[in-house]
N, C-alpha and C positions, 0 to 999 in steps of 0.2 A: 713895114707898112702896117697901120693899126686900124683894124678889121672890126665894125661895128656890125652887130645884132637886136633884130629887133625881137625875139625870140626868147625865151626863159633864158637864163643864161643855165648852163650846164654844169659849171665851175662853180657857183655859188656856195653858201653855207647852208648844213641840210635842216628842211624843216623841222621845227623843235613840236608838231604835231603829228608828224610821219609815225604812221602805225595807230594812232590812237583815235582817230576820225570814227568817226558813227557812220557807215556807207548808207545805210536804212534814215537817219534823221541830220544826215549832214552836218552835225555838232561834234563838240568835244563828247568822250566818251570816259570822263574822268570816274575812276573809282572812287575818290574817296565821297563820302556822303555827309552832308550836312547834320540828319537826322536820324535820331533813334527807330523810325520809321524805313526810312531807307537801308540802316545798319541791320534791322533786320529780315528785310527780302532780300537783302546781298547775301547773309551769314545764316539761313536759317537752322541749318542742325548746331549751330555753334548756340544762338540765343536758347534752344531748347533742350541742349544738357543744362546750361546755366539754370533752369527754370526748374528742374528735374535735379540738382546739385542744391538748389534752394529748398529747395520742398523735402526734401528728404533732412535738411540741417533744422527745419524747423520740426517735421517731425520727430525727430532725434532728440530736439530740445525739451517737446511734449511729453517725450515719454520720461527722460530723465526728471523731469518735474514731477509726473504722476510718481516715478516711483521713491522722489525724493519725500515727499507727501507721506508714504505709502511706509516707507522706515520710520520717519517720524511720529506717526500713529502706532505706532510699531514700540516706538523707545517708550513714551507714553505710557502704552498699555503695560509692558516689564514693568516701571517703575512703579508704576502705582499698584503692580502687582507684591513687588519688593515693598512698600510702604504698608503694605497691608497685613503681609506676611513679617515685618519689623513689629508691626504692632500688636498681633498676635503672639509673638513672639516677647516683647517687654509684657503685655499681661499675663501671661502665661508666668512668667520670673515674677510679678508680683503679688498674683495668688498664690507661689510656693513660700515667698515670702509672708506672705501674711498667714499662711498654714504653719508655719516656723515658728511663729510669733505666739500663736494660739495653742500650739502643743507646748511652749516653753511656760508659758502661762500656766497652762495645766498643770503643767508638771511642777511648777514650783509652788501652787496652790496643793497638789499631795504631799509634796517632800513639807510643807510647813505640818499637814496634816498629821502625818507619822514621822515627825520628828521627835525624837526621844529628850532633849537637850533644850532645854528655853530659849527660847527664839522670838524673835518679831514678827507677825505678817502686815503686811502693807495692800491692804485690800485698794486699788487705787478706784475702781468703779462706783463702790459704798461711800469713798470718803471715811475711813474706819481702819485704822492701828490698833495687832491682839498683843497683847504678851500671853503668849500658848507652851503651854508644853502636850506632848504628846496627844494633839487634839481637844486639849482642857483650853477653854481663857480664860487667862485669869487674873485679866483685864482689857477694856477696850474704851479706847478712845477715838474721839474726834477728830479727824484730818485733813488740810487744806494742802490743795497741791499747786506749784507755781506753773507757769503757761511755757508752753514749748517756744523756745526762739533758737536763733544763729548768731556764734561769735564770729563774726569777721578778722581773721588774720592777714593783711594784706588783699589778696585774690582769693584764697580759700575761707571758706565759713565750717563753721563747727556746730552741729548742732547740738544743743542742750534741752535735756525732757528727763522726767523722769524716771530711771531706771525699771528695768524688767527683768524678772529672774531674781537670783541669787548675790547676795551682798555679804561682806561682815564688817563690822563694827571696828572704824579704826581707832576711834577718841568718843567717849561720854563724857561731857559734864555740866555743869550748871546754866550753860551757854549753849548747850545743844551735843544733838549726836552726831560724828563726823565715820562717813562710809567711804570703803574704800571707790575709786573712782572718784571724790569728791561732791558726791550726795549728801546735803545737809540734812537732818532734822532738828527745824528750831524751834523754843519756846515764843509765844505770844503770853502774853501777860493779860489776857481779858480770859471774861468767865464765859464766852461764848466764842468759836472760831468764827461765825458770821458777823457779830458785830465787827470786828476786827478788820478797817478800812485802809490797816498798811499793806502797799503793797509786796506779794509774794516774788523773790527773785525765781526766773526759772530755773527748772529742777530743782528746786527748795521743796521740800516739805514741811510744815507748819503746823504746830501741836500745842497744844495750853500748855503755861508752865506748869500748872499741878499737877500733869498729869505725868509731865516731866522727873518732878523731882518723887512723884511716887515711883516710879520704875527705874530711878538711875541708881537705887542699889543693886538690881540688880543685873543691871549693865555689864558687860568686859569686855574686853577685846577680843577680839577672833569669835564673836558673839555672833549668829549667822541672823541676817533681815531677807524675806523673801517676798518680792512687788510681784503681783499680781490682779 
């Protein structure tokens, strides 16, 4: 016999809201929240490490900047301390150079002075060639000096001037005197070196021919020239 109720049935399937009822608002009592809002009066110690996790990443990032700054200022200041000390450092090398230069000057201006042996000086400042012996002249001429440049070989240059110090005399003749190192002394054919509008090759030196063929007797080889 089948036995009707008009009652809940008992047997049923069990409510899919059992347990989760709000007894206080009578509604669902779902956790999960819509909103940023909601997410945090549900989780507040959770939102406020997160906020305390951020704040300290940004601070962290602040200081590394500061001190990125901070080096950099830092490199700067070395360098341009190095650049300064480089450059003290090259004049310093070219005052000893140029003090090099002035005592060899000197000196080859005395060695011409108290030289015992007939010789040449090449006064290059005066523009004036002695034939000297022993601090006698005993003759002086006129002198035109060619302009400093660079021979270019490929990448490297060579520079050409004319010599300082101590020379001798490779070849004398009628064409000019040839110095070791290959320092010319040529004739010009005019009665003044200034009117004389050919150009001088660098490191040439330039002389009248008269003045030339008066002293190529007594010219020789291993004959010492002293530029200063």
């Amino acid at each position: 016999m089948k036995v009707e109720s008009d009652g809940p049935s008992q047997l049923g399937s069990p409510d899919p809201d059992a347990g989760r009822r709000d007894s206080a608002k009578g509604d669902r009592g779902d956790r999960r929240r819509s909103g940023w809002r909601d997410f945090r009066r549900t989780y507040p110690g959770f939102v406020l490490t997160l906020l305390l996790a951020v704040a300290i990443m940004l601070a962290l990032d602040g200081f590394l900047i500061y001190k990125r700054g901070a080096y950099e200022r830092e490199v700067a200041r070395l360098q341009g301390s190095m650049t300064e000390t480089e450059r003290s450092k090259t004049e310093a090398i070219i005052a000893a150079e140029e003090n090099k230069t002035r005592i060899a000057l000197e000196l080859a201006r005395l060695q011409a002075k108290f030289e015992k042996r007939l010789h040449l000086s090449v006064a290059i400042d005066s523009g004036r060639i002695y034939l000297e012996r022993e601090g006698a002249v005993l003759r002086e001429m006129p002198a035109a000096f060619g302009p400093e440049a660079k021979v270019f070989n490929g990448s490297d240059s060579i520079p050409v001037v004319v010599p300082r110090g101590q020379r001798t005399v490779v070849e004398a003749s009628e064409s000019g005197i040839t110095l070791d190192g290959g320092t010319v002394i040529a004739p010009a054919n005019v009665a003044m070196l200034a009117s004389d509008s050919t150009p001088i090759a660098p490191g040439t030196v330039r002389i009248r021919e008269s003045d030339l063929k008066a002293i190529l007797p007594n010219l020789s080889r291993g004959m010492r020239v002293y530029f200063y």
